[in-house]
RODO-2510 file (C-alpha; in nm, 4 decimals, decimal comma):
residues 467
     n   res          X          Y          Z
     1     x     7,7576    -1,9486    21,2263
     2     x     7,5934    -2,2543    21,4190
     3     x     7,2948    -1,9923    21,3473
     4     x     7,2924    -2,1271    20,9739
     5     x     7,2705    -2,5217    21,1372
     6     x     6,9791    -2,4437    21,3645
     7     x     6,7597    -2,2333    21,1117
     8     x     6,8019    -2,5378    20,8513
     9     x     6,4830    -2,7228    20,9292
    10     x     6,3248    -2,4028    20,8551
    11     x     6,4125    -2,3666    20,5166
    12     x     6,1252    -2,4191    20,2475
    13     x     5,9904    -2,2440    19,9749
    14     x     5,7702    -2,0691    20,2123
    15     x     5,5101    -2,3700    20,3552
    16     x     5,4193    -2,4295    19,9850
    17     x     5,3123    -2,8075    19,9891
    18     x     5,1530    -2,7892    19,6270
    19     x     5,3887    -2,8836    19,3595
    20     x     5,3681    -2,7531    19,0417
    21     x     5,1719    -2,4425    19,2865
    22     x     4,8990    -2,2325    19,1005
    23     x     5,0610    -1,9002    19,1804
    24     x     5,2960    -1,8958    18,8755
    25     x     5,5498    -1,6717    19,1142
    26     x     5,5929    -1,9809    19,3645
    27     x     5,5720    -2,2307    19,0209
    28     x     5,8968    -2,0106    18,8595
    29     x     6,0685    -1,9936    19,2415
    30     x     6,0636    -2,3905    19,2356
    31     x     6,1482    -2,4110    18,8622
    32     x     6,4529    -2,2193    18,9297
    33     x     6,5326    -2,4282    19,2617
    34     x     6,4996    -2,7278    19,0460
    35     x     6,7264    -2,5626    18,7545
    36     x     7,0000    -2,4490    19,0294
    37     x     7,0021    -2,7538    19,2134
    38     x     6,9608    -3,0396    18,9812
    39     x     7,0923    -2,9101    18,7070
    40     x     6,8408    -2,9605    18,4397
    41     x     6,5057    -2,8394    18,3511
    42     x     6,1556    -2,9806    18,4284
    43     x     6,3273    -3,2660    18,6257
    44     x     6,0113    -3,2867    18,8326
    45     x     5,7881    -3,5104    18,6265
    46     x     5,6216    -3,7802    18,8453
    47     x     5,8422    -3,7032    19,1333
    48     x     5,6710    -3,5740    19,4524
    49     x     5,6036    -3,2264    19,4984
    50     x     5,8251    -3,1822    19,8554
    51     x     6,1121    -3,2782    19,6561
    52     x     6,1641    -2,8869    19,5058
    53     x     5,9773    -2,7381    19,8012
    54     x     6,1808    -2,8787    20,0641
    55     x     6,5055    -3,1224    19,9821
    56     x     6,6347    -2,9198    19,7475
    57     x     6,5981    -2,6072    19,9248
    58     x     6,7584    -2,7016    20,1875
    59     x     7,0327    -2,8544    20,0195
    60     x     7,1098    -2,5411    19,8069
    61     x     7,1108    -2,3812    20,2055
    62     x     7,3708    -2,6123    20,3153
    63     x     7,5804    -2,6055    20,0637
    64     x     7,6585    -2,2323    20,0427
    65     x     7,6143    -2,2766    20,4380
    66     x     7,9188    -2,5269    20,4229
    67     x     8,0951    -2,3387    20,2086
    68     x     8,0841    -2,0553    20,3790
    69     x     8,2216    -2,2932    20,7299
    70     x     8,5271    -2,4334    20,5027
    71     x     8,6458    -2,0602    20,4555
    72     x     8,5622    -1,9195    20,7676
    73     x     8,7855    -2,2247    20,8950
    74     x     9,0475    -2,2251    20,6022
    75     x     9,1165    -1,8502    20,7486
    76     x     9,1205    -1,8716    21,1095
    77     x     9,3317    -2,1963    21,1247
    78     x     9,6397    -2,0216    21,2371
    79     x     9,4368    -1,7854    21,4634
    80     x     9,3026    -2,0391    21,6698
    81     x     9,3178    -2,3857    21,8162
    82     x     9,1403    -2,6634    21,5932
    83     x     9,1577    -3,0262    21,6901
    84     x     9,0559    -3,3391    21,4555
    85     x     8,9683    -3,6089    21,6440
    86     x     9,0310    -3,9412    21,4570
    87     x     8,6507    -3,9487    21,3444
    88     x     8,7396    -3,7125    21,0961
    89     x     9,0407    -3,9243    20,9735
    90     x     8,8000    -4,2166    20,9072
    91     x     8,5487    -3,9995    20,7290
    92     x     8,8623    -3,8668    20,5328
    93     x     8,9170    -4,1941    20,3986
    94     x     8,5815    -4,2335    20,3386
    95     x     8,5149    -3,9855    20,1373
    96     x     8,8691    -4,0682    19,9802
    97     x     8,7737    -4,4304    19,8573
    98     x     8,3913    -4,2620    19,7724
    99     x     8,5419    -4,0203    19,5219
   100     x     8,7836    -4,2719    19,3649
   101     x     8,5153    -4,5268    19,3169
   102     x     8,3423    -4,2067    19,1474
   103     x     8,4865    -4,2625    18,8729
   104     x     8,3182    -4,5877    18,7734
   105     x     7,9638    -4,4911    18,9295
   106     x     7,6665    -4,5676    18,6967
   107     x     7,4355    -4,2102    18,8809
   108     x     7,7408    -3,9569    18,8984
   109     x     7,4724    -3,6823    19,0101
   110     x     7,3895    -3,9371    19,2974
   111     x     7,7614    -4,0190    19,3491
   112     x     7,8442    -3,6463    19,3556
   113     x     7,5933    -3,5985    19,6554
   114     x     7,7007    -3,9240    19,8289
   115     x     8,0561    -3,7174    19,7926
   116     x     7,9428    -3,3797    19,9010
   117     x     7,7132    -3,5606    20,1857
   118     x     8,0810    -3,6800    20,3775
   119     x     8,2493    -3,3609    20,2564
   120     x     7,9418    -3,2056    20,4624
   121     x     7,9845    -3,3977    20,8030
   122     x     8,3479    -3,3295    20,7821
   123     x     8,3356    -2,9562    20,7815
   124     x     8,0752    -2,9116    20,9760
   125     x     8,1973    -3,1605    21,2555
   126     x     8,5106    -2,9730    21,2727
   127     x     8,3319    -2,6632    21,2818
   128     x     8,1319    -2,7573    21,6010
   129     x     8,3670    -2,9853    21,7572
   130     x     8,6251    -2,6703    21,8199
   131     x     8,3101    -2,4289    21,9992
   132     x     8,3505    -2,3439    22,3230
   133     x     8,0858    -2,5601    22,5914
   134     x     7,8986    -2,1691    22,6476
   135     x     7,8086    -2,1860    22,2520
   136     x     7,7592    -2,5809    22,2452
   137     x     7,4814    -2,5405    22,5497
   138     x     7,3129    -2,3076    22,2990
   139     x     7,2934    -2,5501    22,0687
   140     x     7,1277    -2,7909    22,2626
   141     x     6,8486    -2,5042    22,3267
   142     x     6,8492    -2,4401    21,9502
   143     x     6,7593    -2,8252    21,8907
   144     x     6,4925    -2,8398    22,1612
   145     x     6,3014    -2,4898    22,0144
   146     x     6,2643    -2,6769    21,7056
   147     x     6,1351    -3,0515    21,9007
   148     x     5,8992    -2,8002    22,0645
   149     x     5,8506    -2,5607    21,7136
   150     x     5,7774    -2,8963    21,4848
   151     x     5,5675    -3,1031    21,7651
   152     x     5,3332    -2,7867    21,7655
   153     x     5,2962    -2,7799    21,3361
   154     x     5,3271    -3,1572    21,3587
   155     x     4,9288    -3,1290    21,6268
   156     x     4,8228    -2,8511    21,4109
   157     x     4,8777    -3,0400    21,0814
   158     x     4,7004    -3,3258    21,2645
   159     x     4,4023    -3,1385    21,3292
   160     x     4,4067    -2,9608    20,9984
   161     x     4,4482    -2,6507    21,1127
   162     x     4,7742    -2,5653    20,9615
   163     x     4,5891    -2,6329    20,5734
   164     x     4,2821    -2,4110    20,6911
   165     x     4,5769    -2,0842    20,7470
   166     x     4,7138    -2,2090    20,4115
   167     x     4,3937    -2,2631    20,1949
   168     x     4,6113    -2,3206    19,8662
   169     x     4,7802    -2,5989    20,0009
   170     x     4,6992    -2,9628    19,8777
   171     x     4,5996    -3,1415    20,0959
   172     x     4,7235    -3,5949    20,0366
   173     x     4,4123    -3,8409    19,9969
   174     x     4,3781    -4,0379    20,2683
   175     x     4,6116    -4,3134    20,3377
   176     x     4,9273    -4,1241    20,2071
   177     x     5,2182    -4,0660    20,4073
   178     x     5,2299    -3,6391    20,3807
   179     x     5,0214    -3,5097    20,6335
   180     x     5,2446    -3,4600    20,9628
   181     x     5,5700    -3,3798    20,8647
   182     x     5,6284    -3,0002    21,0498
   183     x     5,8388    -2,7956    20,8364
   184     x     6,0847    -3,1168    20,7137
   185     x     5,8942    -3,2096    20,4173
   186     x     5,8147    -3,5836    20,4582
   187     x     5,6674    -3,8058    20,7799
   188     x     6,0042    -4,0191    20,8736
   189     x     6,2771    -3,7798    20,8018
   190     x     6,0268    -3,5640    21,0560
   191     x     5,9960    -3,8894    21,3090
   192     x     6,3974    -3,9249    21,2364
   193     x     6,4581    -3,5766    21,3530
   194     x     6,2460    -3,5643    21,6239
   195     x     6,3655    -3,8711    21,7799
   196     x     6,7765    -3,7134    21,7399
   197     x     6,6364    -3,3989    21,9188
   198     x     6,4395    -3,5803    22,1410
   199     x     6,7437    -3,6938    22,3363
   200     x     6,9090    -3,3768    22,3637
   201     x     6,6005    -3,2428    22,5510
   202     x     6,5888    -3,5851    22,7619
   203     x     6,9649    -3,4295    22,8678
   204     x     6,8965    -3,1345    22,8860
   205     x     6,5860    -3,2146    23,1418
   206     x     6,8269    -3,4632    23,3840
   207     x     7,1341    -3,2132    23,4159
   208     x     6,8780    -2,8803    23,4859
   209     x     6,7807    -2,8235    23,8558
   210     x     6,5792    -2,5368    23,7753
   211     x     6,1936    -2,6710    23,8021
   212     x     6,0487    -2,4058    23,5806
   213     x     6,2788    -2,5362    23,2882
   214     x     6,2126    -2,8981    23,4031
   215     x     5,8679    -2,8184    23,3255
   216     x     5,9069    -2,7022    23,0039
   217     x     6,1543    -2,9544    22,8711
   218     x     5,9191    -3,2008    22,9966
   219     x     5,6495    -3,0521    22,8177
   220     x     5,8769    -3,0485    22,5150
   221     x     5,9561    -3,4527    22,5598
   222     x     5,5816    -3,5193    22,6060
   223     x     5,4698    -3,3561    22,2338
   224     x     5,7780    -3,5025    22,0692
   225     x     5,6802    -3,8359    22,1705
   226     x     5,3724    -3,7597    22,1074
   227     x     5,4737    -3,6716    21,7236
   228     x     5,7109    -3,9376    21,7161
   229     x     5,4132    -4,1951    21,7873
   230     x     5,1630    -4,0490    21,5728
   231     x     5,4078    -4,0763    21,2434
   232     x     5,4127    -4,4438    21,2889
   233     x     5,7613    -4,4447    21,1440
   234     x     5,8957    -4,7742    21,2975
   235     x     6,2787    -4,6615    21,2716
   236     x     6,2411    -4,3974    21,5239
   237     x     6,0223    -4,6316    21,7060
   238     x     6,3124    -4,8501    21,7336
   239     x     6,6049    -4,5564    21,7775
   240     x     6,4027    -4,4033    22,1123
   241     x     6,3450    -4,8033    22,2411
   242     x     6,7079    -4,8755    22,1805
   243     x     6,8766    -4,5294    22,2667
   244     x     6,6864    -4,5130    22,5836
   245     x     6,7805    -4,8347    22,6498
   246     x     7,1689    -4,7306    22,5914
   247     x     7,1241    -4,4163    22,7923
   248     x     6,9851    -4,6158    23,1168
   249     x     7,3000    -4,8818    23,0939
   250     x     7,5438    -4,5960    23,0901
   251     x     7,3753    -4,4179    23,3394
   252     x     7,1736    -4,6183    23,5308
   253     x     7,4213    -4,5781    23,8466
   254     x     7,4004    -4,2130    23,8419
   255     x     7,0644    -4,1670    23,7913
   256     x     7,0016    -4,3852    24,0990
   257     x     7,2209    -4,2001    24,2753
   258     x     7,0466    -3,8683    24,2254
   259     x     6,6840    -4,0146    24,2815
   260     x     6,5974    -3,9421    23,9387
   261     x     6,5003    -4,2927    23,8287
   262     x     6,1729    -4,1452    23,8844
   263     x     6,1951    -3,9382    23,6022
   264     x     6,2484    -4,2683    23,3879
   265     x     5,9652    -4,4196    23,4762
   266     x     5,7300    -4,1192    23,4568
   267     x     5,8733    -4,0829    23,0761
   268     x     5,7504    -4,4781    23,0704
   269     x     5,4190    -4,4183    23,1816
   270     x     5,3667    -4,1170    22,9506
   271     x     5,4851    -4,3060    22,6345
   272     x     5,2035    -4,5555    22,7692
   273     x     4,9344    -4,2627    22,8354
   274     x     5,0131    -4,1074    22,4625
   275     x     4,9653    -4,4589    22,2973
   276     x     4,6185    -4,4703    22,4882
   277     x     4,5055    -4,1176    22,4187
   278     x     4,5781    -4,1855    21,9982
   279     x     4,3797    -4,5173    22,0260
   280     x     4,0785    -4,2961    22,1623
   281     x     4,1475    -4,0652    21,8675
   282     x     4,1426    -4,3002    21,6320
   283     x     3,8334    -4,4624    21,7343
   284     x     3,6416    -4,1220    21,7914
   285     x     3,7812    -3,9427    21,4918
   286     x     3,7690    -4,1881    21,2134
   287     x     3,7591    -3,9009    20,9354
   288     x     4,0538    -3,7570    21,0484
   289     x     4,3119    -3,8260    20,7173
   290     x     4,6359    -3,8360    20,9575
   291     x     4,4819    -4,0583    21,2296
   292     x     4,3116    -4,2487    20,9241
   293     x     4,6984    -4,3016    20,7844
   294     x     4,7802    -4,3996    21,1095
   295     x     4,4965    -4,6924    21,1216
   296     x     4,6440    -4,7681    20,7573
   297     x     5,0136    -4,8195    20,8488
   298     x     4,8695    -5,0206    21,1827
   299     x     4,6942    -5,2187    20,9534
   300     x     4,7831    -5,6016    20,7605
   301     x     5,0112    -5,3451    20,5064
   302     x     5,2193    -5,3263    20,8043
   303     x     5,3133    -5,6509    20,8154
   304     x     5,3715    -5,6738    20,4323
   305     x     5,5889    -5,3516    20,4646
   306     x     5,8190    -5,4911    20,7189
   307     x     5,8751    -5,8201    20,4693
   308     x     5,9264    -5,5919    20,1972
   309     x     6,1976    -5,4511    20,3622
   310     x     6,3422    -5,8335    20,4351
   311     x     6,3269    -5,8702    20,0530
   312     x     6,5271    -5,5234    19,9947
   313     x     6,7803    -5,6472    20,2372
   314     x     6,8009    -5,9853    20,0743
   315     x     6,8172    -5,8023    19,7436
   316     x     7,0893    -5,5821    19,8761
   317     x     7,3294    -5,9305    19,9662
   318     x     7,2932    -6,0379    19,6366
   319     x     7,4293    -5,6586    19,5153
   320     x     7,7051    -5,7510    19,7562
   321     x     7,7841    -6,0621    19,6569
   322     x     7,8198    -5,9763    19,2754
   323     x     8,0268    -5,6678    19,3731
   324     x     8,2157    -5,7658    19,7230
   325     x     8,5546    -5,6134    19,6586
   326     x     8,4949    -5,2581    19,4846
   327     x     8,1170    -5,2576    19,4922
   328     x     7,8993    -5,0929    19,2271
   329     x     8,0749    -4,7358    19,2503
   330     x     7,9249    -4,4646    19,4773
   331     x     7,6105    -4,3536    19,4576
   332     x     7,5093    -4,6466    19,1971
   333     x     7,2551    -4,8166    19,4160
   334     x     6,9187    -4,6754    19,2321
   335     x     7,1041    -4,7510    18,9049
   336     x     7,1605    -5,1131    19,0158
   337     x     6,8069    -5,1799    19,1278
   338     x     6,6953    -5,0951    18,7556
   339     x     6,9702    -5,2971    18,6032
   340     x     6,8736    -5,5780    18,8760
   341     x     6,5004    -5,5057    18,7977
   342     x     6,5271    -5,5159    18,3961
   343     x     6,7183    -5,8590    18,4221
   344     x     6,4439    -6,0139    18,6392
   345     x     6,1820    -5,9094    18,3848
   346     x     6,4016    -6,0660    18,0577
   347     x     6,4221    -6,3633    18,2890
   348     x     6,0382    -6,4002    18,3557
   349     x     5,9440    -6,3825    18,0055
   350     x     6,2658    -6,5676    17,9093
   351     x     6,0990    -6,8661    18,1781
   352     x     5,7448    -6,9627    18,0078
   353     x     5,6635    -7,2497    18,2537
   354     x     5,7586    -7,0181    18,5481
   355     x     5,4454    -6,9703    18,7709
   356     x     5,2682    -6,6809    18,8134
   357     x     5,2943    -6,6835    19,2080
   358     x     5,7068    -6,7320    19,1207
   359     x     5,6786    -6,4421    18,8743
   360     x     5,5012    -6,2676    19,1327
   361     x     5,7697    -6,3233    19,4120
   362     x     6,0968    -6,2028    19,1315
   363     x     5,9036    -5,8714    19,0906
   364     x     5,8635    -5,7962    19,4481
   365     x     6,2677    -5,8870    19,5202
   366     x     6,3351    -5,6581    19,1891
   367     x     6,1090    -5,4220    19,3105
   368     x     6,2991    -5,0441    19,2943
   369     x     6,3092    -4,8637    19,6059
   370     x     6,5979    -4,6032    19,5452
   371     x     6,7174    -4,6647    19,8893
   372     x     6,8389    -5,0082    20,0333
   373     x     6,6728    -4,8840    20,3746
   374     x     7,0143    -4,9833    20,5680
   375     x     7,2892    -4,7580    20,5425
   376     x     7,5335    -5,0089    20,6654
   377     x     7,4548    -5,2499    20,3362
   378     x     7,4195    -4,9236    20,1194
   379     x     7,7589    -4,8601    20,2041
   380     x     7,8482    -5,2023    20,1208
   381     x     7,7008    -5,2406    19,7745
   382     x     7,8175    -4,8830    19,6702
   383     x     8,1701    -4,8435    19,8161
   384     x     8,2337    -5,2140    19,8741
   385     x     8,3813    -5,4380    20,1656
   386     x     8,6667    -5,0833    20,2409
   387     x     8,3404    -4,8693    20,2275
   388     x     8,1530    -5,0881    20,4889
   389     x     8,4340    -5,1612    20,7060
   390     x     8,5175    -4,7876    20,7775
   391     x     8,1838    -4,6784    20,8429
   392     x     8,1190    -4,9487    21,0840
   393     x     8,4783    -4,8884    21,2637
   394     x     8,3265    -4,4839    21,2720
   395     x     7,9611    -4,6087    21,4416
   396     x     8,1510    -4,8688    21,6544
   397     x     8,4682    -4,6045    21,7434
   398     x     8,1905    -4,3206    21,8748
   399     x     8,0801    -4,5565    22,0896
   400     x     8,3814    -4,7301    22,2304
   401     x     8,5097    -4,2989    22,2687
   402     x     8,1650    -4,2750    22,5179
   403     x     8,2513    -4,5892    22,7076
   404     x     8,6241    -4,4445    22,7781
   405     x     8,5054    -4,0501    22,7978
   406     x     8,2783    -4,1960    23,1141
   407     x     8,5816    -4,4140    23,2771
   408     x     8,7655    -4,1026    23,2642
   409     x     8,4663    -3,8469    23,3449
   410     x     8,1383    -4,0035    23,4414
   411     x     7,8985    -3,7371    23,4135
   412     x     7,5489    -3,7123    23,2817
   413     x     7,6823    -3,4000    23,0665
   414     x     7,8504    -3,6842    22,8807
   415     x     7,5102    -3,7737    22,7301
   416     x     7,4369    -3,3838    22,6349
   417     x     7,5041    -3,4507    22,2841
   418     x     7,6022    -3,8690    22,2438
   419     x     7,2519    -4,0181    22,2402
   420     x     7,0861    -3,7636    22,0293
   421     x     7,3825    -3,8412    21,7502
   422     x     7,4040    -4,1502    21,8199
   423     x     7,0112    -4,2228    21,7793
   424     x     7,0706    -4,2002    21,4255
   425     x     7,3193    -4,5024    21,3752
   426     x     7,0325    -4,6888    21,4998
   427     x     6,7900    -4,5391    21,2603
   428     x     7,0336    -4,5882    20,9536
   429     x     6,9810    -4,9458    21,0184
   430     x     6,5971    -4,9600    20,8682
   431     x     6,5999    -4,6057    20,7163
   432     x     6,8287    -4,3956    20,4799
   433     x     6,9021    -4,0891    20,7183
   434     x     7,1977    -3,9657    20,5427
   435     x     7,1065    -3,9645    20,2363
   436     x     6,8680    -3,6881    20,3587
   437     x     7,0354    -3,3247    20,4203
   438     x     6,7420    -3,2786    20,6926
   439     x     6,9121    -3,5168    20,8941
   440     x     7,2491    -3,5648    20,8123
   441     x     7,3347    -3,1922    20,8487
   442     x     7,1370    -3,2660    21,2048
   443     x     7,3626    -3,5889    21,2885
   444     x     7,6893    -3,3844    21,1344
   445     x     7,5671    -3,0549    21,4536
   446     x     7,5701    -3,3339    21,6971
   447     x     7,8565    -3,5687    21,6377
   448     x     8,0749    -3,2023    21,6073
   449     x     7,9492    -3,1239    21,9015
   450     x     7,9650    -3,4432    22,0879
   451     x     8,3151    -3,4673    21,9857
   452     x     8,4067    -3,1205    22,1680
   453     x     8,3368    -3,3299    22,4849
   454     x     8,5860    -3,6050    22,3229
   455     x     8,8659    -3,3216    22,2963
   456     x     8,7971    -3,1344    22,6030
   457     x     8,9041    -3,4700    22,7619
   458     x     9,1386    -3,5668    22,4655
   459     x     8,9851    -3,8712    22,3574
   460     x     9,0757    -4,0340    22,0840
   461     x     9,2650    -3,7122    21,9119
   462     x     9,5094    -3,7322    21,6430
   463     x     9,6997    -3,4341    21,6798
   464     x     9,6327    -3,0677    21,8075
   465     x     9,7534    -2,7390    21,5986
   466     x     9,8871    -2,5500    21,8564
   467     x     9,8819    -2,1314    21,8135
***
């Protein structure tokens, strides 16, 4: 079944960018995704058009896919050996205080997929977290076919090519995000994704002696950089600088030790060569409309963006200070943006000596984003000061388990799986990865199978069901 995980990324309703699509086939395919999915008709007015065509695909996918995992584990329980490691315990809670806290959420659709979201890591971590290290290693090949799959549609959308096969596709206006995005339906979640698969192929290329398969997971590095770079999505920027950083304290002994420091600073050198080569792009291909949105997000907007998200996080302490104890319920964040947002309006006009420039400044703090862009906080203003504390004990507790699984075993193995995962706590610091199925069900494959290392080694279990 770890199959269904690795096909995910490939689910769509087949390449079809265009939302509504002029083939009325396709347009009643994604009016019944909508219907199934969200529950109501014609929900898609003035949303974008990769919401039906790829989110809720793919979440439809997962959810039977889980489903399907619960059973399949619900009936073998007694057959076989399955171990919870404490993660699970945490997440348990988690999703515990989540679904009491339902109860009093102001978006129960977004509170039931907050819900379901946990529910999904659970089952899915203990799913992969009891495979045997023959199946895991397959895995890892799974999740570097599609870093090598996506970084090829990710050049191809880049040069256009990929709209040219599909001539009904639409094709953004320059200066929009939605032109490199492979088969994951939006430029981040794809820079997000790459950058968690991007250090399972980085392990994969240090523990294989073979030079032939060197070669082509180097090859496979050097186009998901390359990808990575080109989205200019500054939270993956971040997660590779800081992972890589991570992965050279833990093993910066060992990799001395087998002369394959080298290897580091070739990677260095590339990441410097790639930056170089999409400068001379950008200068000699000026009509390009992906290396155009790339000048764009280089741009002065870049430096407004990045104090935007300052504001949202400022906006998000003030959620947290009106709510500390309980929060606003789960998955009430969106509804109290517009609540926030409504009151900052009523107390401009309610202010008639209040400056324009002030006025100004209240509208961009109430501005509505849908996502506070940190998980951490999100967690805080939905679920409250319980809510935050346990998912920071889970981050912090994966990483005090790697510290003590490489006291007891230090191996580069270790890292087959931890960095990938763990790339994504660093991303969920500026970005919103699991709110996203793409990459949640992604981070959900890796920490299960990251923890099989944990058990093989019997870190940080809470009790084994023996046969």
């Amino acid at each position: 079944m770890f199959y269904l995980y690795l096909i995910m990324p490939y689910i769509v309703l087949p390449f079809m960018y265009q939302f509504p699509a002029t083939n009325p086939i396709i347009t009643a395919m994604q009016m019944t995704m909508a219907e199934v999915v969200r529950g109501f008709p014609n929900y898609w007015a003035g949303l974008y058009y990769n919401i039906p065509v790829y989110y809720d695909t793919k979440e439809l996918y997962m959810t039977i896919v889980v489903i399907i995992v619960a059973v399949y584990i619900i009936m073998n329980w007694k057959k076989r050996s399955f171990r919870f490691n404490i993660s699970y315990i945490i997440l348990g809670v988690l999703l515990i205080v989540m679904i009491l806290e339902y109860s009093y959420s102001q978006d129960p659709y977004s509170a039931l997929k907050s819900c379901k979201g946990v529910f999904l890591i659970i089952i899915s971590g203990l799913y992969f977290s009891n495979l045997s290290e023959k199946i895991l290693k397959i895995v890892a090949e799974g999740v570097a076919i599609f870093a090598l799959i996506n970084s090829i549609i990710g050049l191809l959308q880049l040069f256009m090519v990929w709209y040219a096969w599909f001539p009904y596709l639409e094709v953004p206006n320059q200066g929009s995000n939605g032109f490199i995005f492979g088969t994951i339906g939006h430029i981040n979640q794809f820079a997000n994704m790459l950058t968690m698969s991007l250090f399972v192929v980085v392990a994969l290329f240090f523990l294989c002696k073979s030079k032939i398969k060197k070669s082509y997971y180097f090859i496979i590095i050097a186009l998901t950089l390359f990808n990575i770079i080109l989205t200019t999505c500054r939270s993956a920027w971040v997660a590779v600088l800081l992972t890589a950083i991570l992965f050279i304290f833990f093993h910066w002994k060992h990799l001395l030790q087998t002369k394959q420091m080298k290897w580091v600073f070739l990677f260095i050198l590339l990441i410097i060569i790639e930056i170089g080569v999409l400068k001379f792009m950008i200068h000699h291909m000026p009509t390009n409309p992906v290396l155009g949105n790339n000048a764009y997000k280089t741009s002065a907007e870049q430096v407004d963006s990045t104090h935007g998200r300052a504001l949202l996080w400022k906006k998000n302490l003030i959620f947290i200070g009106e709510h500390p104890i309980a929060g606003v319920g789960t998955g009430g964040y969106w509804a109290e943006e517009q609540a926030f947002y409504q009151q900052t309006v009523a107390e401009i006009n309610s202010t008639p000596d209040m400056t324009q420039a002030q006025a100004n400044g209240l509208i961009k703090l109430a501005s509505i984003k849908e996502h506070s862009h940190n998980e951490y906080l999100q967690q805080f203003v939905e679920n409250g000061i319980l809510g935050f504390v346990l998912l920071v004990v889970l981050v912090l507790g994966i990483l005090v388990s790697y510290i003590k699984l490489n006291k007891k075993h230090s191996s580069l193995e270790n890292s087959l799986f931890f960095f990938g995962m763990f790339s994504c706590c660093f991303i969920a610091c500026f970005d919103f990865p699991w709110h996203m199925i793409h990459t949640l069900t992604w981070f959900a494959m890796l920490l299960g199978c990251y923890v099989a290392y944990l058990n093989k080694n019997s870190i940080f279990l809470s009790f084994k069901e023996k046969n």
